[in-house]
C-alpha positions in Angstrom: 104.6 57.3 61.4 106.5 60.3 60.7 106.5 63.8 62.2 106.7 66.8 60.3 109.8 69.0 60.3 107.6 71.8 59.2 107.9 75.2 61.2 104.6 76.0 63.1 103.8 79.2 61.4 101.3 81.5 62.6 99.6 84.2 60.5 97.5 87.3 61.1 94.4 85.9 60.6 95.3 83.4 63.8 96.9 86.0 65.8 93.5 88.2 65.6 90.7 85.5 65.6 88.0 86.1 68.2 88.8 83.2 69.7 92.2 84.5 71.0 90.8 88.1 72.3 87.7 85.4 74.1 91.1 83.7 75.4 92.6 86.7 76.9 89.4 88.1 78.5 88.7 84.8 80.1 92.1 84.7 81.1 92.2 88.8 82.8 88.8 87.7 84.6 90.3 84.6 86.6 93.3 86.5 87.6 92.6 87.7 91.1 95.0 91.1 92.0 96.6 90.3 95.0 95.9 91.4 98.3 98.6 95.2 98.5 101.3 93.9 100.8 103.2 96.6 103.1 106.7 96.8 103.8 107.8 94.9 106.7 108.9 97.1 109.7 112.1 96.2 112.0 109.9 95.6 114.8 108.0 92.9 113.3 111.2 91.1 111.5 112.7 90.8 115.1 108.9 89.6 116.8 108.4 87.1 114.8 111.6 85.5 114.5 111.3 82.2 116.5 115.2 83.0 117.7 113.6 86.0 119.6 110.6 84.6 121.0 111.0 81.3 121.8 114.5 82.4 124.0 112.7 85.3 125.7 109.4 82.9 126.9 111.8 80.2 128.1 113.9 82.9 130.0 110.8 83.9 131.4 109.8 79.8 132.7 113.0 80.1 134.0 113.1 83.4 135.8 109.4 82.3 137.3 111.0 79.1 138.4 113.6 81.2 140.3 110.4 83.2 141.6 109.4 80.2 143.6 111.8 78.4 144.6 114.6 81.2 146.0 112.7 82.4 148.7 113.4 78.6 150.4 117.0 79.0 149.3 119.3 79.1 153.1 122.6 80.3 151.9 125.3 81.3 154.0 128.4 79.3 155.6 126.0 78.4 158.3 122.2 77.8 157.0 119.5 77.5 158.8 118.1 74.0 158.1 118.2 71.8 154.8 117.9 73.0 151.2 117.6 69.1 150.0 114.0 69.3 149.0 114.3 72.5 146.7 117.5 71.0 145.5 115.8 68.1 144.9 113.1 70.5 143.1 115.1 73.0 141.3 115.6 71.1 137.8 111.9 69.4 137.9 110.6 73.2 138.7 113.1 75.2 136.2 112.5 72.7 133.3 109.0 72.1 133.8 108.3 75.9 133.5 110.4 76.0 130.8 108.6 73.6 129.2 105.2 75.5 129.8 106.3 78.8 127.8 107.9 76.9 125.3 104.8 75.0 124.7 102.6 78.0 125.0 104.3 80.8 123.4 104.0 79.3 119.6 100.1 79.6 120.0 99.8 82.5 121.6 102.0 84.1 118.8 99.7 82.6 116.3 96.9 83.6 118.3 95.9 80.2 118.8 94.3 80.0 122.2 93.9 76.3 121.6 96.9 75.0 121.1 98.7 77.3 123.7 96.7 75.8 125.9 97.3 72.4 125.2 101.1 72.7 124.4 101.7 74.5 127.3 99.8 72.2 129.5 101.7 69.1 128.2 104.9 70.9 128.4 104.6 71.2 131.5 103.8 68.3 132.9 106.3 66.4 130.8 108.9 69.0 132.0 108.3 68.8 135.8 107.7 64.8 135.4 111.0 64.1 132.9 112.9 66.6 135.4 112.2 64.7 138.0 113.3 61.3 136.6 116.0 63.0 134.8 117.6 64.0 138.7 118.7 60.0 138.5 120.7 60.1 135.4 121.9 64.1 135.7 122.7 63.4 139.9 124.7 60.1 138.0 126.8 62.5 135.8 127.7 65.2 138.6 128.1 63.0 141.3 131.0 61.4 139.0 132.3 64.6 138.3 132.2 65.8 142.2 134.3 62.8 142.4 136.9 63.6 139.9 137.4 67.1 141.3 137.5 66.1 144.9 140.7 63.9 143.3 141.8 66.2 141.0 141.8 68.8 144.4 141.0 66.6 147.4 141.2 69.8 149.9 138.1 70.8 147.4 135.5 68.8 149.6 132.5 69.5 148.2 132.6 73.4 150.0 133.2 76.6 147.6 134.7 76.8 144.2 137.6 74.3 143.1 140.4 76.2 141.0 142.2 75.2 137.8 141.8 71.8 135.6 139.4 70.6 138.9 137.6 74.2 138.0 137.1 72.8 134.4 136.0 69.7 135.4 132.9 70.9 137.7 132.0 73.1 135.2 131.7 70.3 132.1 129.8 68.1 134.5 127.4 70.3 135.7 126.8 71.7 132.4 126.4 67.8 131.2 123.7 67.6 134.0 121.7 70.4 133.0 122.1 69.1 129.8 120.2 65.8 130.2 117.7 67.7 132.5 116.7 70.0 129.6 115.6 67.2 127.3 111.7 67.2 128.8 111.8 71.0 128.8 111.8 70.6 124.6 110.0 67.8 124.0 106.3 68.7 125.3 105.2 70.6 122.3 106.0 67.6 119.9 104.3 65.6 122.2 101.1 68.1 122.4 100.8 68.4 118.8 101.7 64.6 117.6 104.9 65.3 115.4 108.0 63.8 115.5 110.1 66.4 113.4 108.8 69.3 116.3 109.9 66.8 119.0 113.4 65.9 117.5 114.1 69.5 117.1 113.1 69.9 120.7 115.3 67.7 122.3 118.5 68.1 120.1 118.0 72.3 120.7 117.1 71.5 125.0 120.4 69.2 124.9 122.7 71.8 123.3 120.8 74.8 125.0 121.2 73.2 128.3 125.1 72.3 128.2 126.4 75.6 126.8 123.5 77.5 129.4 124.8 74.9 131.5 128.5 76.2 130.9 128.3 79.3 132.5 126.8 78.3 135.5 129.4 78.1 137.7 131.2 81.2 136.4 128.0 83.2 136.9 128.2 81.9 140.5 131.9 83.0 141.0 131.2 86.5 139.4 127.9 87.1 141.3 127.9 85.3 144.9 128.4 87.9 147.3 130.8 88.0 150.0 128.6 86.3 152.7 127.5 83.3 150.3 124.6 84.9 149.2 123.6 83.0 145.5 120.5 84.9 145.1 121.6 86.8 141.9 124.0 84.0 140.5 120.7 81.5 140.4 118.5 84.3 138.8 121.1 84.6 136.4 122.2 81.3 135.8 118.4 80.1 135.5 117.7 82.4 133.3 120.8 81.9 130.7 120.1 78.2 130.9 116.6 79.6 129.8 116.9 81.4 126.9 120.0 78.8 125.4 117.4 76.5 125.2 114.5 78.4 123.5 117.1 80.1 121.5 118.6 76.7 120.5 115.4 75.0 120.0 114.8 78.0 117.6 118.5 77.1 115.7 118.1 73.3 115.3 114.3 74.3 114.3 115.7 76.8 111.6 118.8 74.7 110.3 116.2 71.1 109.9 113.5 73.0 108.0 113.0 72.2 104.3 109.9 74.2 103.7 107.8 77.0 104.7 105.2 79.8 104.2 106.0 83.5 104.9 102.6 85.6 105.7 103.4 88.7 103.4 100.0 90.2 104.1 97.3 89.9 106.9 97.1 90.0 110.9 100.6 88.0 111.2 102.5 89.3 108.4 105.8 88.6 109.0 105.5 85.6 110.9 106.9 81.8 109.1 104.6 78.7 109.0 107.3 75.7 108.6 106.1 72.8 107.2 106.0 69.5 108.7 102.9 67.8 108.9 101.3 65.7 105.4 99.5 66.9 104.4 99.3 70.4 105.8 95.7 71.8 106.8 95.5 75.5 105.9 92.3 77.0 107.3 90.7 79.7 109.8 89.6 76.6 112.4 92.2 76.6 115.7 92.6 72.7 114.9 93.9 73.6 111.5 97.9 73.1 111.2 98.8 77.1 110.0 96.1 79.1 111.4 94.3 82.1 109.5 92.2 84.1 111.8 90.5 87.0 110.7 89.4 86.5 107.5 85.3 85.7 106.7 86.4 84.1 103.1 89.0 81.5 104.7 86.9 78.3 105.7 87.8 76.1 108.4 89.6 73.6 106.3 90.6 75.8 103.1 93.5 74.3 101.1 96.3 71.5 101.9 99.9 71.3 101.2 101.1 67.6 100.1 104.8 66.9 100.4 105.2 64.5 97.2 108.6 63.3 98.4 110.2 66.7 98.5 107.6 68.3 95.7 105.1 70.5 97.4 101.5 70.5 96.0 98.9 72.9 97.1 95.4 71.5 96.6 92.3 73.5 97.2 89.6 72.0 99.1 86.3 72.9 97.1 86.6 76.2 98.9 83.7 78.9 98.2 86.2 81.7 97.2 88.4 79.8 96.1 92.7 79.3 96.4 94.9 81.5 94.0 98.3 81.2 93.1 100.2 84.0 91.5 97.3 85.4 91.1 95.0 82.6 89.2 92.8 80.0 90.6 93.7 76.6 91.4 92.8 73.0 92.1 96.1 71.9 92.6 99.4 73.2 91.8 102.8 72.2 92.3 104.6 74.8 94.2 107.8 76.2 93.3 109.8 78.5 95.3 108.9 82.2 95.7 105.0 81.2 94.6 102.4 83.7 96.2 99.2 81.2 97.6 96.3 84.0 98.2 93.5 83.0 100.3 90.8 85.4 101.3 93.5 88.6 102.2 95.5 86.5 103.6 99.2 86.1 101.0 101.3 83.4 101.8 105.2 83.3 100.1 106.1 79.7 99.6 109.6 78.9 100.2 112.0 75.6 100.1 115.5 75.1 100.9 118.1 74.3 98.6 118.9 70.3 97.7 122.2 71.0 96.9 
């Protein structure tokens, strides 16, 4: 069988049947006009980014954690009794706090009451819990590293600050210690919600927030211990740094491992980024849903779902009443492509993916 070579040709008659104007109409009376999006202030560029807010809530944990346990602090050359039990509960108490705000602030910025709740309850329980068990390996790393500066500077002796290479030393240990104490203060929110790219994040961005917070420990301590031995300040300072490298870190790896995402463009969290990790994705106005849309009487509980078809994104409506749009016309499903505009309700959603190559 043959094809014709023939040129399709099209002639007045086609271009102005009724059948093409019927085509067109149809056509302008499916296309939905989009919901008007507003420019996006400063203010709400810096909110939303998770580099902001997940640093400054686990700065906070930290800087409550210092709240509570400073007051039973004794410094001095000569204290008054022993500080071995809030030694023993500084990195239980400063992880497991930082574990709760790091668990509870991605809810509460999606106003999901729900799974703040829940995220931060389980990060803080697997922070206080892992920072306890994580004394034995962390107490391991410094208590070698107490050793090699006591023989890199035996008049050191475990009392004030070591100097030079022994300096050095102290410094990498200790910020090794705090690095492997860190690790539970990541992982509760993967835990809470049940996914394994969240909790890998976690812990790689705790590890390396943890160490380089860790880092500057000591030096905080020599800038900021006052003449008499006095380490209020130095802990409130150290505590917090060690804080926010870890939220801020968690936000990094969170933001480099990412292959796809939603941008709100218009509605009560316009601004704010929806990464993609679950398959499929629920979109939908109930709390249990995976992205969240509140405030919207035409989004149903379980709206539309995004399928990851081995790196192809599909959206697929779920026989909602209004319906799911796409660049302005309705859908059933649709494979998205980057820059796509997914309307549902008033609520516009800007897909995005990152580059393969």
């Amino acid at each position: 069988m043959s094809l014709s070579r023939e040129p399709i040709r099209l002639t007045d008659r086609d271009l102005f049947a009724p059948q093409v104007d019927q085509y067109i109409e149809e056509q302008a009376m499916l296309r939905r006009a989009d919901p008007e999006i507003e420019p996006r202030p400063l203010w709400k560029a810096v909110l939303f980014s998770s580099y902001f807010y997940l640093s400054i809530s686990c700065g906070f944990g930290a800087f409550c954690a210092w709240l509570l346990l400073d007051p039973f602090f004794i410094d001095g050359p000569n204290p008054r009794g022993s500080n071995g039990l809030v030694a023993f509960l500084m990195f239980p108490t400063v992880v497991g706090l930082i574990g709760f705000f790091l668990g509870a602030v991605e809810g509460i910025m999606c106003r999901n009451l729900l799974r703040a709740s829940i995220s931060a309850g389980v990060g803080l329980a697997i922070g206080f819990v892992g920072g306890a068990v994580g004394l034995i390996p962390a107490g391991f790393v410094f208590m070698i590293t107490r050793l090699l500066v006591e023989s890199l500077q035996p008049r050191f002796g475990g009392r004030g600050m070591p100097t030079g290479f022994a300096l050095f030393v102290l410094i990498v240990g200790r910020a090794l210690a705090w690095a492997i104490a860190s690790i539970p203060a990541g992982i509760g929110q993967g835990i809470a919600i049940r996914e394994s790219k969240v909790l890998v994040n976690g812990l790689l961005g705790a590890v390396l927030g943890g160490f380089l917070g860790g880092l500057l420990f000591d030096p905080i301590a020599i800038a900021f211990t006052a003449a008499d031995g006095r380490a209020s300040i130095s802990r409130l300072i150290g505590f917090v740094i060690i804080g926010i490298m870890v939220g801020l870190f968690v936000g990094v790896v969170e933001q480099m491992a990412k292959t796809a995402w939603l941008l709100m463009k218009a509605g009560p969290l316009a601004g704010k980024q929806f990464i993609i990790y679950k398959n499929p994705t629920v979109l939908g106005s109930s709390p249990k849903a995976d992205i969240y849309l509140f405030k919207d009487d035409a989004i149903e509980p379980r709206h539309a779902l995004i399928h990851d078809l081995g790196g192809r994104f599909q959206i697929e409506d779920c026989q909602s009443a209004d319906g799911t749009y796409v660049n302005g016309y309705p859908i059933k499903t649709h494979v998205l492509r980057r820059g796509d505009q997914i309307v549902l309700g008033k609520t516009v959603l800007e897909f995005e993916v990152k580059d393969r190559g």
